[in-house]
C-alpha positions in Angstrom: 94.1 169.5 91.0 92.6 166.8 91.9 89.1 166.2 94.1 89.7 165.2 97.8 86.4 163.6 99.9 87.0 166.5 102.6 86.4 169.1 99.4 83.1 167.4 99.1 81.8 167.3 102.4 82.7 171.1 102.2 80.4 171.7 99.2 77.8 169.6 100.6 77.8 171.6 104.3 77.9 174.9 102.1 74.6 173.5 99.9 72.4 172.8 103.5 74.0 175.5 105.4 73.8 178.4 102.9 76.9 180.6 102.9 79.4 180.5 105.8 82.6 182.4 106.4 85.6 180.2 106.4 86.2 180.5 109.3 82.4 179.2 110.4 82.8 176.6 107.3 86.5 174.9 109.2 85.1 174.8 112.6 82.1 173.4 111.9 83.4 170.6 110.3 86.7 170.1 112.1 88.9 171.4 109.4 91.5 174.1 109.9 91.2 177.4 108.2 93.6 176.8 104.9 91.9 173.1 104.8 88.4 174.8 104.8 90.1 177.2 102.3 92.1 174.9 99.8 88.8 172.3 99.8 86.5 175.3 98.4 89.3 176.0 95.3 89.1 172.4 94.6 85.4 172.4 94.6 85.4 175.5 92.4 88.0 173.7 89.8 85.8 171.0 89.8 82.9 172.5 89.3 80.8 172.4 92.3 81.0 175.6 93.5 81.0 179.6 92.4 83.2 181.9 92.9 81.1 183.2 95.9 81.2 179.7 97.4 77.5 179.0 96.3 76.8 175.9 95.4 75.8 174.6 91.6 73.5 172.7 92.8 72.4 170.8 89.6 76.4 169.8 89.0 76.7 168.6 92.9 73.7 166.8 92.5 74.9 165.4 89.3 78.6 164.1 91.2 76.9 162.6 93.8 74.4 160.9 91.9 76.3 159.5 89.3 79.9 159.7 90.3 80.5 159.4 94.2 80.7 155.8 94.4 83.4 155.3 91.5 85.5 158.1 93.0 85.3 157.3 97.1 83.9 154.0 96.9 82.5 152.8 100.3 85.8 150.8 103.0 84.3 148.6 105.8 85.9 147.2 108.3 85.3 144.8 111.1 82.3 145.4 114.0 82.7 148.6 115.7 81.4 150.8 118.3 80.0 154.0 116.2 77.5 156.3 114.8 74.9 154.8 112.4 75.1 155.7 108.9 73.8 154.5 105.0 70.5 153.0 105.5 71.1 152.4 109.2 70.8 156.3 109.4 67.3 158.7 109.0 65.8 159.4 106.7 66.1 155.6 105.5 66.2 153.6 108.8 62.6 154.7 108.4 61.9 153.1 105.2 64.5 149.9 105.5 64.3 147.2 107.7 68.0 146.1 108.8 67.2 142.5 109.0 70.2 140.3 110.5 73.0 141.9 108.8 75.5 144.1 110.8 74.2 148.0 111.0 76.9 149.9 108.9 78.4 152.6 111.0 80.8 155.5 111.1 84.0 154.1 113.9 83.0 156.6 116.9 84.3 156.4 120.4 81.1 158.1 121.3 78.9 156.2 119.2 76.1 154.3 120.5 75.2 151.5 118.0 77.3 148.3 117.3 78.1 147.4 113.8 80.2 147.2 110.5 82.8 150.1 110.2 81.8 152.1 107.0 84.5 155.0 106.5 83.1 158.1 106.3 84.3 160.4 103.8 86.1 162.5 105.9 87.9 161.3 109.5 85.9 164.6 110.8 82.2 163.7 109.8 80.7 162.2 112.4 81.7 165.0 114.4 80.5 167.2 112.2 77.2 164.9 111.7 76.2 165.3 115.5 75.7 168.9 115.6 74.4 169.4 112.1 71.3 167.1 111.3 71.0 168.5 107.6 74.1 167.3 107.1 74.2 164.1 109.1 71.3 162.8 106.4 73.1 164.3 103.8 76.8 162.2 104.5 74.3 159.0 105.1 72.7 159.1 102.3 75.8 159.3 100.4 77.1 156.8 102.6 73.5 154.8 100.8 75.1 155.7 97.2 78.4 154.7 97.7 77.9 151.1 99.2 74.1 150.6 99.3 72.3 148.0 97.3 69.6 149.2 94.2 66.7 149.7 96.9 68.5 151.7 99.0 70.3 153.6 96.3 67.4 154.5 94.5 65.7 155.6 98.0 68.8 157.8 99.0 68.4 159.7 95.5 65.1 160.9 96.2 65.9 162.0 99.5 69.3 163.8 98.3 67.5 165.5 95.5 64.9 167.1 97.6 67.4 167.7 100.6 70.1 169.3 97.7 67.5 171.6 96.0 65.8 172.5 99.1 
């Protein structure tokens, strides 16, 4: 059983959220009911979750960290119309200065920013970013991890540490 991005957005919206019922946990983040359900087994094979569907926080922290950007390495595409993410995205488009290079975004038809098309991890998450703040920073600072350069790597590990601990 292998790891699927969608099963860690799941563990991540369960570690800012707190506990949801599965049905709250699909239509939150545009999953159906056995997705929702078949991401949180994976998640508990792999470790990131208990069998209450708490998260271990330490070994979530520890994947995402140190293993997110071998296992769903960041895709860009061409310019786009989207939703801005990485360091383009708070809490770091506080803290970086874009410069002239292209704002990396998630593709959105209801985005409002220009830019580089960065995959999200899931098709679902900018969806689920809009209504869900906590989670929004969350996905862009992983976003920051998996295709960021050292500065703004080393900024989106502070800020997913304290925001993963609480």
């Amino acid at each position: 059983m292998h790891l699927k991005p969608q099963d860690l957005v799941v563990a991540l919206k369960l570690a800012v959220a707190g506990n949801m019922t599965y049905d709250e946990l699909a239509a939150s983040l545009g999953l159906s009911k056995s997705e929702a359900h078949a991401a949180v087994k994976r998640a508990k094979a792999a470790g990131l979750l208990r069998g209450d569907r708490q998260p271990i926080r330490h070994a979530l922290l520890e994947f995402l960290l140190h293993g997110v950007r071998y296992a769903f390495p960041a895709v860009r595409g061409h310019q786009v119309r989207g939703m801005p993410t990485a360091y383009a995205a708070p809490p770091l488009s506080d803290l970086i200065h874009a410069g002239l290079d292209p704002l990396p975004v998630w593709p959105d038809a209801e985005g409002e920013v220009r830019g580089e098309a960065f995959l999200p991890l899931y098709p679902s998450a900018p969806a689920a970013a809009r209504v869900d703040p906590k989670l929004y920073q969350s996905l862009s600072l992983i976003d920051a991890l998996r295709g960021g350069r050292v500065r703004e790597r080393n900024l989106a590990k502070e800020h997913l540490t304290r925001l993963i601990n609480g």
